[in-house]
Structure formats: C-alpha cells, structure tokens
C-alpha positions as CSV (number, residue, x, y, z in Angstrom):
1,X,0.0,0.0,0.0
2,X,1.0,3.0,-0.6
3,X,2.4,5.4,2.5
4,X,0.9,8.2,1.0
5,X,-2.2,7.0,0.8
6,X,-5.2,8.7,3.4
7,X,-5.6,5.8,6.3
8,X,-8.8,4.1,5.9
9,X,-11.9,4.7,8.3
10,X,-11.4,0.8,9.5
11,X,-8.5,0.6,10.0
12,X,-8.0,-0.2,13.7
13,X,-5.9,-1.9,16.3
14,X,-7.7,-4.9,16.0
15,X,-7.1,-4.8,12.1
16,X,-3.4,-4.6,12.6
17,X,-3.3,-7.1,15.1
18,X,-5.7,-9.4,12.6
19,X,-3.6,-9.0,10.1
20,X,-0.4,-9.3,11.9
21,X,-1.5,-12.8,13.6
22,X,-1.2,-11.8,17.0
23,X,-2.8,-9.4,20.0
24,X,-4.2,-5.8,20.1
25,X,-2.1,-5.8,22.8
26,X,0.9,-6.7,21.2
27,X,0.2,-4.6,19.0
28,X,0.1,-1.5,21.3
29,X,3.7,-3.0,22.8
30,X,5.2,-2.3,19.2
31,X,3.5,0.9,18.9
32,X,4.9,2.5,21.9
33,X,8.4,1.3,21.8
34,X,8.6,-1.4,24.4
35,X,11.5,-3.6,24.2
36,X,10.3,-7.3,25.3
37,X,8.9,-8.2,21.7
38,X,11.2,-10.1,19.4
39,X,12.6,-8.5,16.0
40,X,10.0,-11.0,13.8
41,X,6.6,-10.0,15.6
42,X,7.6,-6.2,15.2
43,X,8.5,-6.5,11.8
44,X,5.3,-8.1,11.2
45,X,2.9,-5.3,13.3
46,X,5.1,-2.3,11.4
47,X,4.1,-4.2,8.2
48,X,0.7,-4.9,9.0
49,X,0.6,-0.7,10.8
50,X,1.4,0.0,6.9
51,X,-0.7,-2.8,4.7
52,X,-4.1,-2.0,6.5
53,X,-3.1,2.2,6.5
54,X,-3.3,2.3,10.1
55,X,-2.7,6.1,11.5
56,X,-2.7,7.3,15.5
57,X,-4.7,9.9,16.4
58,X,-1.6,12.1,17.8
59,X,-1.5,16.1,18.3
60,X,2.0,17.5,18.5
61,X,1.9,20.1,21.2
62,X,2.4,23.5,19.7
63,X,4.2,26.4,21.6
64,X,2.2,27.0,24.7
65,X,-0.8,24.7,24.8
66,X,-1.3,22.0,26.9
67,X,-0.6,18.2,25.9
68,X,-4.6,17.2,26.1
69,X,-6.2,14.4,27.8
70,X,-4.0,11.6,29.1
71,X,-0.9,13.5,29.4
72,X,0.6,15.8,32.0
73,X,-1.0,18.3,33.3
74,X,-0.9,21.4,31.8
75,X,1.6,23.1,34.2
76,X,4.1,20.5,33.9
77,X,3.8,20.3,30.4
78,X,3.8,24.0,29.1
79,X,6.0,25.1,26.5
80,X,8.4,28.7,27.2
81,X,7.6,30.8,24.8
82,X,10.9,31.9,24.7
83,X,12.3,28.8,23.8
84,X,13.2,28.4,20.4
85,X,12.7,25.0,20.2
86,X,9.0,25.1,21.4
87,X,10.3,22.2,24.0
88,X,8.4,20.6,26.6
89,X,9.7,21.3,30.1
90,X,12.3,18.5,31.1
91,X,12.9,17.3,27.2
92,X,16.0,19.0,26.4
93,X,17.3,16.4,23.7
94,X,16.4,14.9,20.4
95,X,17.6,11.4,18.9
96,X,19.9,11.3,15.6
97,X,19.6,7.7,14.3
98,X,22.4,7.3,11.6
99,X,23.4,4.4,9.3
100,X,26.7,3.5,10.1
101,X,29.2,5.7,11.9
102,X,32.0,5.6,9.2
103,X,33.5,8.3,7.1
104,X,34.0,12.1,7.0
105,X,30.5,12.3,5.8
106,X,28.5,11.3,8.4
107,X,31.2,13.3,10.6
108,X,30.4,16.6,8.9
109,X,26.4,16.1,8.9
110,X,26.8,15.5,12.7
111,X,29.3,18.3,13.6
112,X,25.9,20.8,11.7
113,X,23.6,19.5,13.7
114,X,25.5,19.5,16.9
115,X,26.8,23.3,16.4
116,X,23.3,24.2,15.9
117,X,21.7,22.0,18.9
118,X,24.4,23.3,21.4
119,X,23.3,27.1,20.8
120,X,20.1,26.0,21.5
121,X,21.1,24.1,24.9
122,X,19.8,20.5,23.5
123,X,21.7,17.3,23.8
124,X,21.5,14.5,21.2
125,X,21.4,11.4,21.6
126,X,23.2,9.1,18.8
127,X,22.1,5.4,17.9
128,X,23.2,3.8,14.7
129,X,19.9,2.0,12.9
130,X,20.2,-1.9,13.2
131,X,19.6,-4.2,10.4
132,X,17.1,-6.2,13.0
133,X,15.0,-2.4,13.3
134,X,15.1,-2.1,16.7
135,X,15.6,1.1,16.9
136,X,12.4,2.1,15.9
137,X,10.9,0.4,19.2
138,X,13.6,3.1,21.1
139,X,12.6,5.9,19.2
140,X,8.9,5.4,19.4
141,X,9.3,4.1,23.3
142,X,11.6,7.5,24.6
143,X,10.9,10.7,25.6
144,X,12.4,13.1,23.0
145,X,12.0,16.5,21.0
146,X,11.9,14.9,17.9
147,X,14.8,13.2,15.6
148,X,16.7,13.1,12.3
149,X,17.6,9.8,10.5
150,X,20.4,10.2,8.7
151,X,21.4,7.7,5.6
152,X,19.0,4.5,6.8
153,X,17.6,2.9,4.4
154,X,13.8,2.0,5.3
155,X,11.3,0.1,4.3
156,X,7.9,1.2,3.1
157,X,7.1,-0.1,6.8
158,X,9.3,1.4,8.8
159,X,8.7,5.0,6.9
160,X,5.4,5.0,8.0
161,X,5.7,3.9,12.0
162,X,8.4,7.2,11.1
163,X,5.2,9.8,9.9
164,X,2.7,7.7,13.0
165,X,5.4,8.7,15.6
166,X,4.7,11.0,18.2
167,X,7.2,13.2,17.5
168,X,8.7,15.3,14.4
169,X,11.1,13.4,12.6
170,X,13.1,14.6,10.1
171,X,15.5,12.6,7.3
172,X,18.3,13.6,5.7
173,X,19.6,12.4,2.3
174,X,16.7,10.0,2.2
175,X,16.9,7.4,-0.1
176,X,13.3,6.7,-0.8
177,X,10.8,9.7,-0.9
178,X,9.9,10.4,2.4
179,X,5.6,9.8,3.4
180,X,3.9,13.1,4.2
181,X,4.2,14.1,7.8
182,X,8.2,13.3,7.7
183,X,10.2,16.0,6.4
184,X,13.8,15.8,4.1
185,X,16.8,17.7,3.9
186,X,18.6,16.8,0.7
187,X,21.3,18.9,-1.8
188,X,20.5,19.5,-5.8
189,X,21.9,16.3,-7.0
190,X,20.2,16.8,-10.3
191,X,22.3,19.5,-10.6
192,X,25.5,18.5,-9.3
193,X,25.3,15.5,-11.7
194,X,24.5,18.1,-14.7
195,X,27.2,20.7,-13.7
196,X,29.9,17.4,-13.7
197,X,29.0,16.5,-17.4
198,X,29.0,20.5,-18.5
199,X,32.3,20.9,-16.9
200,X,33.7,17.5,-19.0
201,X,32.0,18.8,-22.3
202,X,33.7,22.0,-21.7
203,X,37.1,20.2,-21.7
204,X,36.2,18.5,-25.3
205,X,35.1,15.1,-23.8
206,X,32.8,12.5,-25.3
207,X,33.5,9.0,-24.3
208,X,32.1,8.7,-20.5
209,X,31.8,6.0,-18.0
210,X,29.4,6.5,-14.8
211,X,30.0,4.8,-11.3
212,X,26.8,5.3,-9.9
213,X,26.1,4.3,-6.1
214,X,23.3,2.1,-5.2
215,X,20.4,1.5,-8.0
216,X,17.3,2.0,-5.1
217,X,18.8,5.5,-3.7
218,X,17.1,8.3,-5.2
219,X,20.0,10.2,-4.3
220,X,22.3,8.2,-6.7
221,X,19.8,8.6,-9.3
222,X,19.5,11.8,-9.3
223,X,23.5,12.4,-9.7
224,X,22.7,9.7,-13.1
225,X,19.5,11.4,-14.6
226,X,22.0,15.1,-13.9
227,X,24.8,13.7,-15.8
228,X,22.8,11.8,-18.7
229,X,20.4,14.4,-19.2
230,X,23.3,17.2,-19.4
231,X,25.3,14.2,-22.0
232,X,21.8,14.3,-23.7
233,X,21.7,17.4,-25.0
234,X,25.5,17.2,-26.4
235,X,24.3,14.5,-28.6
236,X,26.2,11.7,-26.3
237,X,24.6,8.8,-24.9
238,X,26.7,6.3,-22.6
239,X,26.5,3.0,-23.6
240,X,25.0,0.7,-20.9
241,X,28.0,-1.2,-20.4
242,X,30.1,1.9,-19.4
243,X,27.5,2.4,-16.2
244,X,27.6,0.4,-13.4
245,X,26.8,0.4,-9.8
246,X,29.6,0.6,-6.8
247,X,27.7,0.6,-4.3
248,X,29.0,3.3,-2.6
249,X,32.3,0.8,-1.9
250,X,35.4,2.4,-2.9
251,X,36.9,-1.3,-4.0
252,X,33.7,-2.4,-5.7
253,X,34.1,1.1,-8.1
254,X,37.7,-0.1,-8.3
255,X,36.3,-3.1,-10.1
256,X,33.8,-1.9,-12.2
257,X,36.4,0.6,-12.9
258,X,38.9,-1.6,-14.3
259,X,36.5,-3.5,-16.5
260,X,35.9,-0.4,-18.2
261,X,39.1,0.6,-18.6
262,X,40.4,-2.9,-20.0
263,X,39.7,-2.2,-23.2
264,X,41.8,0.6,-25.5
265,X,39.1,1.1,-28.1
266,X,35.8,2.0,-25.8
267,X,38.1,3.2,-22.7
268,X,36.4,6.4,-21.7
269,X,38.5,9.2,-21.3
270,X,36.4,10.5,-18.3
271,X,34.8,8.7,-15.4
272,X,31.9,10.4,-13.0
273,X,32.0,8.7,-9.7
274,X,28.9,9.5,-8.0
275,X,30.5,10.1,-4.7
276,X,34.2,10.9,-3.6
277,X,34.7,7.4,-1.8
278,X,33.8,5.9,-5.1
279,X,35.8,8.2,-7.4
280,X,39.1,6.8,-5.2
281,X,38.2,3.3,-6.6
282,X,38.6,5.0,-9.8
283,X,41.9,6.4,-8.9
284,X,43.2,2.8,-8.4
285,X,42.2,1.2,-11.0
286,X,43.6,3.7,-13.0
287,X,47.1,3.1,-11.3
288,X,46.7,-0.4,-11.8
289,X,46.0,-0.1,-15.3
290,X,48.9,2.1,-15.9
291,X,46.7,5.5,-17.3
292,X,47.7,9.1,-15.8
293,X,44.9,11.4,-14.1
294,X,44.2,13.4,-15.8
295,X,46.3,13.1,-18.9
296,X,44.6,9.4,-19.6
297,X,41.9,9.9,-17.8
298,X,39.8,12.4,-15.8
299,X,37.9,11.8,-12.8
300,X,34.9,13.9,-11.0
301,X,33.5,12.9,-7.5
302,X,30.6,14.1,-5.9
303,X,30.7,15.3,-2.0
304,X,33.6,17.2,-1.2
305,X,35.6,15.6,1.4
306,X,38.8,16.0,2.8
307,X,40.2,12.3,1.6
308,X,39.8,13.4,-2.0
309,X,41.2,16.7,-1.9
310,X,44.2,15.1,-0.5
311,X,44.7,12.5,-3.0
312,X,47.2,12.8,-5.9
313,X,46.0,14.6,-7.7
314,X,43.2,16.3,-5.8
315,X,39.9,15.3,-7.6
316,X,37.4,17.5,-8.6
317,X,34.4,17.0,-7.5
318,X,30.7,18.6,-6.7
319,X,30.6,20.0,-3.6
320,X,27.7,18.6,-1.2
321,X,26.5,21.1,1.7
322,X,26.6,18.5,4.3
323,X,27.4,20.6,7.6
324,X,24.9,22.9,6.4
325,X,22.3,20.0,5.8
326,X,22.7,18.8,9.3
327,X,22.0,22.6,10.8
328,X,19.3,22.6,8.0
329,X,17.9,19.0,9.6
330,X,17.7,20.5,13.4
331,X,16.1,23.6,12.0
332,X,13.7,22.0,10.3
333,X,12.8,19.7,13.5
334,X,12.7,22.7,15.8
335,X,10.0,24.0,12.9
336,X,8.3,20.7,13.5
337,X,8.5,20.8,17.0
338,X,6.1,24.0,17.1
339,X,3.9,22.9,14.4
340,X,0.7,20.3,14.2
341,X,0.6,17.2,12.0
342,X,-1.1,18.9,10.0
343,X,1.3,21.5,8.9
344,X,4.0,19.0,9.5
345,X,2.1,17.0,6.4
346,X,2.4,20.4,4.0
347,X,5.6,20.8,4.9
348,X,7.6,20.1,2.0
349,X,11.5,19.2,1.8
350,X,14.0,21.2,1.0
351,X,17.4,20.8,-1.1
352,X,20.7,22.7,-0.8
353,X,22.7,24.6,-4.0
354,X,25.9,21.8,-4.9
355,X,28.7,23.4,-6.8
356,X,31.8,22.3,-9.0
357,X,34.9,22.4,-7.4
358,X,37.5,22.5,-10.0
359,X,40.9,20.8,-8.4
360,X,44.0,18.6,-10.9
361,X,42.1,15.6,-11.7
362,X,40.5,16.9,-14.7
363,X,41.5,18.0,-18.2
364,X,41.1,18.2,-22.0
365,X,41.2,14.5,-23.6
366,X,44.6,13.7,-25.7
C-alpha cells in the first residue's frame, strides 16, 4: 500500500493485530516502543501498521498549549515561549539515528547538527539504525524532541511507524521519498550531476563512463539522470556497459572501474563517480592499469571531502552542503516541534545549491 495513501476509516488496532496474527495488545507494545517483543513479531505489526493504513490519532503540542487528555498536566507540560525550540519542560534532547558511523560524511552532517543543537542548549542522543530495526521500538518508546535519521535505508514499513510517531522526525539524504508528515533535507543532486557532465563537455570530452552508487537511492539517481540528461543534450549517450553500480564501496568502483578501462578502443577518457569514496576506486584502478589522471583519464567525484582533496592529484568534485544539511535538519525539527501534523504533512523538503569544485584531476582529452 502506498504510505501516501489517506488511512482508511477501518483501519484499527484490532485490524493490525488481525492482520499481523497476534494481539491488540501486542500490538500497542510495538506501537509505543517497548523492548520485550522479538525483531520478527515487530517487523510483522510495522508491516501490518502499513498494509491495512493504520494512522494514531496524535497532536504534537504546539508552543504553549497544553498536551490534552492523558498526558501531564498542563503546568508540567507547558511550553516557554521563549524557547526556540517550542520544548516541553524537562525534554532537552532529540535522537539522531544514523546508518553507520563511518567516514567524514556522516562526521560533517553530525558536527551541523550538533553546532546548531548546542546554541540551542539540547543534547542529542546518537544510535546507529540496526539491520534487525530495533531502533524504531527506542525511538517510538523515549521521551524526546523529535529526531533526524540520517542515511538509513527503510522500508515502506518502517517510513510510515516514522510519519505515526509522536514526535517530528526529520530525514536527511533519504533514499526513498519520504511519506507526508516526515520532512527531508537533501542537496541538488540533479544538478551537481549536470554541472559534472558540462564541466567535461567543456574540456572536449565525449567518451564517459558512470559509477553510480546504489540502483534503489534516489540520491544516486538523481546524480545519473543530472549527468545523462546534461550528456543528452550534447548528442552523447553512454552506452549501458560503461554504467555500473559501486555501491557506494570504494573497492567495488575499483572493479567496475577496471572492466571499463580494460579495453583501449571503448576506454572512456572520463569517469563520473557518484560520490568521492567511489571516485578513489577510480583512482586505483587507473594506477593499476597504468593510465595518468588526468592526462589518460579524468575523474569527478561528488561530495567534497577532505580524503579526495588530498589525494594525488586532488579530484574534482561537486561540492555537497553536508554541515549545512545537518543545521538545516535541526532547524527544520525545531520547525516541526512547534507545528501540528497537519502542517507537518504540508511541509515540503528542501534541497541545498551543490557546486563544482575544479581541483587537478580533470583535463582536456589527448
């Protein structure tokens, strides 16, 4: 079913737990985060939460109203006015769920969001998201502001328990479109993937090869349709055998790499690597192949890391406002935070201008 689809009248607790094979009040256990159900049964409620379309009835609190019936009292649960991030009293933190913990990239999204939650006196608390999903159960069971996923990849499932949660949650970089009520923070990866193929038509190019990153991220796509479309209207089309996916793995690129590059006669003379990590795997095949960058071969990246600017020679690449996303993220969940589900569901998402950065590792073909 789709997640963007209205929930139907009918669908209820005792529908999900129908469907799931098990009890309402299992059910409710999954729902509100508690820990002593096993990985299978939630997987099988989220699933069921998302095939029958079920929705809680859940208010976010806006600046200075009460939390309703059920709740605290209204004196212990009253927002400051002053405070910026429309926070209950006591909740001084939000949760930032990322995918894995390695690389520059996650470091830079982490060090914007954590400039911009210390000037606003809130702590974070960081969890990496488990294969086995778990840590939706923690997110949906803790007290918290709100939270921002960064590069998980989620089911159709798991994205909807994300826009049923009781508090804001925003993504960034999603790789799947995000269900209303769950706002994105992204960059123009269209257009960094178009402003990579103008700058190699510039230089006189016209035999390419893509490395593009995972074939379900729309994120990797994106950098693709950029660079195609851009080839497109030059008159060049790459030939199917000259794309390939690396997975965002630098030694999987340096495989897919060296298959293109084995053969003299269809050997591109430039390669786009759809991120940085990826356009290093380039690098060594290149070595290993015996070709110069960029005298045999010139290479773009797309991120703007420190690794690449530091390798010989330093790539060029599109520049990816990641610090800036991550400010962007906490911004947007402090916008959340002070806003009904309702205007949390109109919010769209937003992307941030990439650039060209123009380094050694690119150059007219011989």
């Amino acid at each position: 079913m789709d997640s963007q689809r209205p929930a139907s009248p009918r669908a209820t607790l005792a529908r999900v737990a129908e469907h799931a094979g098990t009890s309402i009040p299992t059910v409710s256990k999954v729902l509100n985060g508690k820990t002593d159900v096993s990985h299978e049964m939630r997987a099988r409620v989220l699933e069921a939460v998302h095939a029958v379309g079920y929705t809680r009835s859940i208010r976010r609190q806006p600046a200075g109203g009460s939390s309703g019936s059920g709740g605290p009292s209204s004196s212990s649960a009253a927002t400051d006015p002053t405070d910026p991030t429309g926070a209950v009293t006591g909740l001084r933190s939000i949760d930032v769920v990322v995918g894995h913990l390695e690389g520059s990239w996650i470091t830079r999204v982490l060090e914007g969001i954590e400039e911009e939650a210390s000037d606003a006196g809130v702590d974070l608390t960081l969890s990496v998201a488990r294969p086995d999903g778990s840590w939706i159960g923690r997110l949906l069971g803790r007290s918290t502001l709100g939270a921002i996923v960064v590069l998980v990849d989620m089911s159709p499932a798991e994205l909807h328990a994300l826009a049923d949660a009781p508090v804001p949650v925003v993504i960034v970089d999603p790789g799947k479109r995000p269900p209303d009520g769950v706002s994105s923070v992204a960059a123009t990866n269209w257009d960094g993937g178009r402003m990579a193929a103008e700058h190699l038509l510039a230089l006189g190019h016209t035999r390419f090869g893509i490395i593009a990153g995972k074939p379900a991220h729309l994120y990797s796509s994106a950098r693709v349709d950029g660079f195609t479309t851009a080839l497109r209207s030059a008159g060049i089309t790459v030939p199917p055998e000259l794309i390939a996916h690396g997975d965002w793995d630098r030694e999987r690129a340096r495989v897919e790499s060296a298959r293109m590059l084995a053969s003299a006669e269809q050997r591109p003379t430039a390669i786009f690597a759809c991120s940085d990590g990826m356009g290093l795997g380039v690098y060594d095949a290149a070595l290993e192949a015996g070709l110069r960058i960029p005298d045999d071969l010139s290479v773009v990246g797309f991120d703007d890391l420190l690794e690449p600017a530091w390798a010989t020679p330093p790539m060029t690449t599109i520049h990816q406002p990641i610090r800036e996303m991550g400010a962007a993220a906490f911004g947007m969940l402090v916008q959340a935070r002070r806003s009904s589900r309702s205007s949390m569901a109109r919010q769209p998402g937003i992307e941030l201008q990439t650039r060209l950065v123009t380094r050694a590792s690119t150059s007219p073909p011989r």
